[in-house]
C-alpha positions in Angstrom: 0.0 0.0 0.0 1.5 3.6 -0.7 0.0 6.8 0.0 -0.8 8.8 -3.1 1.5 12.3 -3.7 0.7 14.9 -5.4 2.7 17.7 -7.0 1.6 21.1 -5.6 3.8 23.4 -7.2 6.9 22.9 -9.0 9.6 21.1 -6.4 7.1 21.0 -4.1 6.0 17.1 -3.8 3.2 16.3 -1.0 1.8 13.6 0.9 -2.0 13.3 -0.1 -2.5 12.5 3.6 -1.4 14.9 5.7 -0.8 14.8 9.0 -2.8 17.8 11.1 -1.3 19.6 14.3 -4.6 21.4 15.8 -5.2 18.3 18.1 -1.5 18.7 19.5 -2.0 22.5 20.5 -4.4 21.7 23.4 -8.4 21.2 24.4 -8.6 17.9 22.5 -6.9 15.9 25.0 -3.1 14.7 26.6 -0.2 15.3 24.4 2.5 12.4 25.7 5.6 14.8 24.7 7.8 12.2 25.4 6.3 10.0 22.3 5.9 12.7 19.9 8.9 12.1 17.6 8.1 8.7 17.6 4.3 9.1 16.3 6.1 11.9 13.8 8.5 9.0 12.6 5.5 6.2 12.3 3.4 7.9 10.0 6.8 9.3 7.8 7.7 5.9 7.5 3.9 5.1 6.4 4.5 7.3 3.8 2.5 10.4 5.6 5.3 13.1 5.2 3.2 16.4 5.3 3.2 18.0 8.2 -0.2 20.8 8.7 0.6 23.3 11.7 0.1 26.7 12.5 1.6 29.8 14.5 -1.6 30.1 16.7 -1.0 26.4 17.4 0.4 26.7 20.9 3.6 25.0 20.8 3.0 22.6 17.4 5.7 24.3 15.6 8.4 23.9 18.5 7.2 19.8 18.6 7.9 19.7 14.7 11.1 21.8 14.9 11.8 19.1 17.3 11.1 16.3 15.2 12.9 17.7 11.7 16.4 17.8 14.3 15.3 14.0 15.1 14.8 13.3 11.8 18.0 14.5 10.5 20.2 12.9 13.4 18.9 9.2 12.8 17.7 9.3 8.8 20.0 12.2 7.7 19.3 15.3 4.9 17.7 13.2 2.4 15.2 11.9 4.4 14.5 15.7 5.7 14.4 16.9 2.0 11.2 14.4 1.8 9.5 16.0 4.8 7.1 19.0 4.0 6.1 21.5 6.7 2.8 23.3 6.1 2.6 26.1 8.6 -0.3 29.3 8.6 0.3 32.9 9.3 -2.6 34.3 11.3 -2.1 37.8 12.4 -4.4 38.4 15.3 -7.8 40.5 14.6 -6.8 43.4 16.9 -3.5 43.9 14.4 -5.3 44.0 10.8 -6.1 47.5 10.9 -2.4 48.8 11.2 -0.3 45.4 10.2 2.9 46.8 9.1 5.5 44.6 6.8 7.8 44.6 10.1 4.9 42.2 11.8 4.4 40.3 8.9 8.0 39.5 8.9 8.1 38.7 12.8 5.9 36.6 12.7 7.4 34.4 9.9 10.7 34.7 11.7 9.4 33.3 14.6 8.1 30.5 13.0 11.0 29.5 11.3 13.0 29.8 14.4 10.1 27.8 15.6 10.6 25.0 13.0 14.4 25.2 12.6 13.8 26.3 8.9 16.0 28.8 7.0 13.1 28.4 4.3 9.6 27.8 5.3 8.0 25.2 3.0 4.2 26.6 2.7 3.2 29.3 4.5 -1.0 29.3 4.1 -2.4 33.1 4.7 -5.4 33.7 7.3 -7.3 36.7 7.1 -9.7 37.4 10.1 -12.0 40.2 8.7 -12.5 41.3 5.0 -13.4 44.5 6.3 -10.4 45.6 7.1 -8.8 46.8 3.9 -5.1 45.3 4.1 -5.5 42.0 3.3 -4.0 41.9 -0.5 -1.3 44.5 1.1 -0.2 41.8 3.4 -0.5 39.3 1.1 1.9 41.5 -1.0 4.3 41.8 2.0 4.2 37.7 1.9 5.6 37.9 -1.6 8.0 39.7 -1.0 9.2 37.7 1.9 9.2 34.8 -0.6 11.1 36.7 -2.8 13.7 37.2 0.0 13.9 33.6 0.4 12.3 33.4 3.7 9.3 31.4 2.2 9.1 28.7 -0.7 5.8 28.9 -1.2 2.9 31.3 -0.6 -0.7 29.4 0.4 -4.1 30.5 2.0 -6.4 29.3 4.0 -10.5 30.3 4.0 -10.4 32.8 1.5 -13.8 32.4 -0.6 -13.6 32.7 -4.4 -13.7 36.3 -5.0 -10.8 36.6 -3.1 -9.0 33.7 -4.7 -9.7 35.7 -7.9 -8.5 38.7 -7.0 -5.0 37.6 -5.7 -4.7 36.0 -8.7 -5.5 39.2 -10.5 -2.6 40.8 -8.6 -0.3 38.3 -9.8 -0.2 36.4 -6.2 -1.8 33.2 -6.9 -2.3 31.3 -4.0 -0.4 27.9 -4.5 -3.1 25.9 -2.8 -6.0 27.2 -0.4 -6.9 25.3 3.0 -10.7 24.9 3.2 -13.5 22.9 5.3 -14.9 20.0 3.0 -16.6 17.1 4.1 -19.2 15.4 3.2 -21.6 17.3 5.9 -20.1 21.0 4.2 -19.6 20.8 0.6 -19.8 24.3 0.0 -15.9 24.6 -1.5 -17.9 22.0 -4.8 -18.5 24.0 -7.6 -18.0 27.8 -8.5 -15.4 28.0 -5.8 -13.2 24.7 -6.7 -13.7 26.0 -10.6 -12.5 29.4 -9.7 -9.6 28.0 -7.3 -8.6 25.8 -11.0 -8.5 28.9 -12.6 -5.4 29.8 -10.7 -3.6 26.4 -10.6 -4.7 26.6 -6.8 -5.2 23.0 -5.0 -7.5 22.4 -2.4 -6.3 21.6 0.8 -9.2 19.8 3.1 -9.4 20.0 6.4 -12.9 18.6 8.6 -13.3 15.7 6.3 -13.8 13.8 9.2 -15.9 16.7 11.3 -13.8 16.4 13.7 -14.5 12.8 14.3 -18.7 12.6 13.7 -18.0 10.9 10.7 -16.6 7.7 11.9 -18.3 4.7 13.5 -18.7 5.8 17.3 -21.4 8.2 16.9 -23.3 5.5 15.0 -26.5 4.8 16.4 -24.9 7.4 19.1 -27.6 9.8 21.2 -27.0 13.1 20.4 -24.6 15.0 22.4 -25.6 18.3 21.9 -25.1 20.7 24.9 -22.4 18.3 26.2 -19.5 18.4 24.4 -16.5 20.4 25.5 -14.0 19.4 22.7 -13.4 22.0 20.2 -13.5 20.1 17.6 -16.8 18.3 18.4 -18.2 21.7 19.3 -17.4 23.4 15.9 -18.4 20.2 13.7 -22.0 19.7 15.7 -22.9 23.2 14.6 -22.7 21.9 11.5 -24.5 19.0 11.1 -27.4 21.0 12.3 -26.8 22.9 9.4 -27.6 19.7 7.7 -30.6 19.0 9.1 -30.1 18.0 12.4 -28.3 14.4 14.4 -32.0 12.0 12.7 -30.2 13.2 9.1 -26.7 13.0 10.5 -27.5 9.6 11.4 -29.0 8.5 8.0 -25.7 9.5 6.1 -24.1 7.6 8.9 -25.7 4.5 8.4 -25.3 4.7 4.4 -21.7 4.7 4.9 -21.2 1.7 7.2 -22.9 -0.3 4.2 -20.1 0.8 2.2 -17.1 0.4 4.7 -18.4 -3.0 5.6 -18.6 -3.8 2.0 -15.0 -2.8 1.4 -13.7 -3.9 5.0 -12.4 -0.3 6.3 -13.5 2.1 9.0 -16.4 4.2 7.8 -13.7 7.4 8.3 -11.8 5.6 5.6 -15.2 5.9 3.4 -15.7 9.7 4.5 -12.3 11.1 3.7 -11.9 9.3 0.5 -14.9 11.1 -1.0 -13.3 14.2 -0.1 -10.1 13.0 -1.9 -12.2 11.6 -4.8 -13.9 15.5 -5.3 -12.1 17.6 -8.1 -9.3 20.2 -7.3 -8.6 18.0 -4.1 -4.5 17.7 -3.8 -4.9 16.7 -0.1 -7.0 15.9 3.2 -5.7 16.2 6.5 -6.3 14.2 9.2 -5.8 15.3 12.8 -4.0 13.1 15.2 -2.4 13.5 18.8 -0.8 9.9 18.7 0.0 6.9 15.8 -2.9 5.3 17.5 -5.1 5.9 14.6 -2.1 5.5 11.8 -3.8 2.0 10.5 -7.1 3.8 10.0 -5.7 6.7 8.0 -3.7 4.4 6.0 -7.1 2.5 5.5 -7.9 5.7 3.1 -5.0 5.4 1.0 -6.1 1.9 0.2 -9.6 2.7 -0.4 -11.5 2.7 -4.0 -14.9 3.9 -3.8 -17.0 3.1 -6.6 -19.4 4.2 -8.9 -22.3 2.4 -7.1 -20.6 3.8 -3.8 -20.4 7.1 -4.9 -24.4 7.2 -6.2 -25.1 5.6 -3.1 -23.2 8.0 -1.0 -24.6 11.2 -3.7 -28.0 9.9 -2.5 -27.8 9.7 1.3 -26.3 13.5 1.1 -28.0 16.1 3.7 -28.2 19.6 2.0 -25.3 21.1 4.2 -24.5 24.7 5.2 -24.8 27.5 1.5 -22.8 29.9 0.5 -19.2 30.4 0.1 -16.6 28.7 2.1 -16.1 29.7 5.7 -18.7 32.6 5.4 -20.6 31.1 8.5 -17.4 31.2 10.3 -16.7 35.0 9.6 -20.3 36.4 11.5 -18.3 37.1 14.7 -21.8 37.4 16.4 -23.4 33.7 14.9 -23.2 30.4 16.5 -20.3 29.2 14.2 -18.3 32.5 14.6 -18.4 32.8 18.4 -16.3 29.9 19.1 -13.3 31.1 17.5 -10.6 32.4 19.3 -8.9 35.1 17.2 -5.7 36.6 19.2 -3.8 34.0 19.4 -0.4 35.3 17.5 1.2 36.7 21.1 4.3 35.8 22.4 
């Protein structure tokens, strides 16, 4: 079994799994530290060497940094070469409306202290608040930091299509764009994937398991609404009632454990290989504090849906939250947009 790769950009080879760091940054349960480099090591050596981490991710970057030294001392600079970092700048809310280049380039120095790296691989923009005018101007002091040599590449992450379009227009083309998909939220399908084409722009998933909803345990499950205190669970219950609510949840559910028992996988397996099936996906990433779960993601890699599978699955869809991607998330003052936690980018 090998895990797929994809060429995002020129040089610039990736892991169609990807390993995710928001469950190491805290509120999703223990991190054992002393295990880290060798949960890092077991999914490299399963052929899972991209990395997905963040500078709001409290302490994710220094546990990688940690891990690319490890890597180097017992595999050497080849071995390195092969592992891809994906990393986000996020400058807080509070600093949009006077961001100066001298933040912009703090921040990324930070993270590649952070991560050891003269060069940061990817480097996927975050922009709180579209009305706050400096967004492309930012954007534009991201370039030029690439153009220092600071960064290879220059990414985004839940930017909707017009905005897509319009960095492209400036002649900043994002090299991929980060964005929820699943099949609960399939609002990146369509005008936005066609748009994101346009460009040469993949699609980076994230939440193609909701945070875990889409797997076996919550099969048959009561709903937990009103008890859940894990982030994840918290954001990704929001929306399933934006698909109807847990009876259609449950529905979907039940339609894919025909098909994973069918094909003998995990019914996560099922879920994220639609994602990876859609067009424009380069890559879904799948969160993990521990290996524990390696021979589950691995289970995607081996997956082939079908045709029948995919009717079937087509079928059993719930209608899922409209409009463009991660417009929910930006009403600061709606269910979806209160739980985010937006200055996070301090010392």
């Amino acid at each position: 079994m090998t895990v797929e790769r994809v060429e995002l950009a020129p040089g610039h080879a990736i892991s169609r799994l990807i390993r995710g760091g928001w469950q190491l940054a805290g509120g999703h349960g223990p991190v054992a530290r002393e295990q880290l480099n060798g949960g890092f090591l077991a999914f490299f050596d399963a052929g899972i060497t991209t990395l997905d981490c963040a500078d709001i991710y409290t302490g994710v970057e220094e546990m990688i940094g940690g891990f690319r030294r490890h890597l180097a001392n017992i595999r050497g600079a080849e071995a390195l070469a092969r592992l891809k970092v994906h990393t986000k700048f996020v400058p807080d809310l509070a600093l949009l409306p006077r961001i100066t280049r001298a933040d912009v380039e703090a921040i990324i120095d930070r993270s590649r202290a952070r991560l050891g790296m003269d060069r940061l691989d990817l480097v996927q923009f975050h922009w709180w608040d579209y009305a706050q005018p400096r967004c492309l101007e930012t954007l534009l002091f991201l370039n030029d930091l690439m153009q220092a040599g600071k960064i290879a590449h220059v990414a985004g992450t839940n930017f909707d299509a017009a905005h897509l379009a319009a960095f492209a227009a400036a002649g900043v083309p994002l090299t991929s764009i980060q964005v929820q998909y699943s099949l609960l939220d399939r609002r990146p399908a369509g005008a936005f994937t066609a748009t994101a084409a346009a460009s040469q722009t993949g699609l980076i998933c994230y939440g193609a398991l909701a945070g875990g909803f889409l797997s076996s345990r919550w099969l048959g499950a009561p709903d937990p609404a009103g008890t859940l205190t894990n982030r994840s669970l918290i954001k990704y219950r929001l929306i399933i009632d934006e698909c109807g609510g847990w009876d259609a949840f449950q529905a979907l559910l039940g339609v894919l454990d025909r098909i994973a028992r069918k094909h003998a996988v995990p019914l996560s397996a099922v879920a994220a290989r639609w994602v990876l099936d859609q067009p424009g996906v380069a890559a879904v990433i799948i969160g993990a504090r521990h290996a524990g779960h390696l021979a589950d993601t691995l289970a995607i890699a081996s997956l082939r849906l079908t045709a029948a599978d995919h009717v079937a699955i087509r079928d059993a869809l719930p209608a899922g939250p409209q409009g463009d991607v991660y417009t929910l998330e930006r009403d600061r003052e709606g269910p979806h947009g209160r739980i985010m936690k937006y200055d996070l980018n301090k010392d």
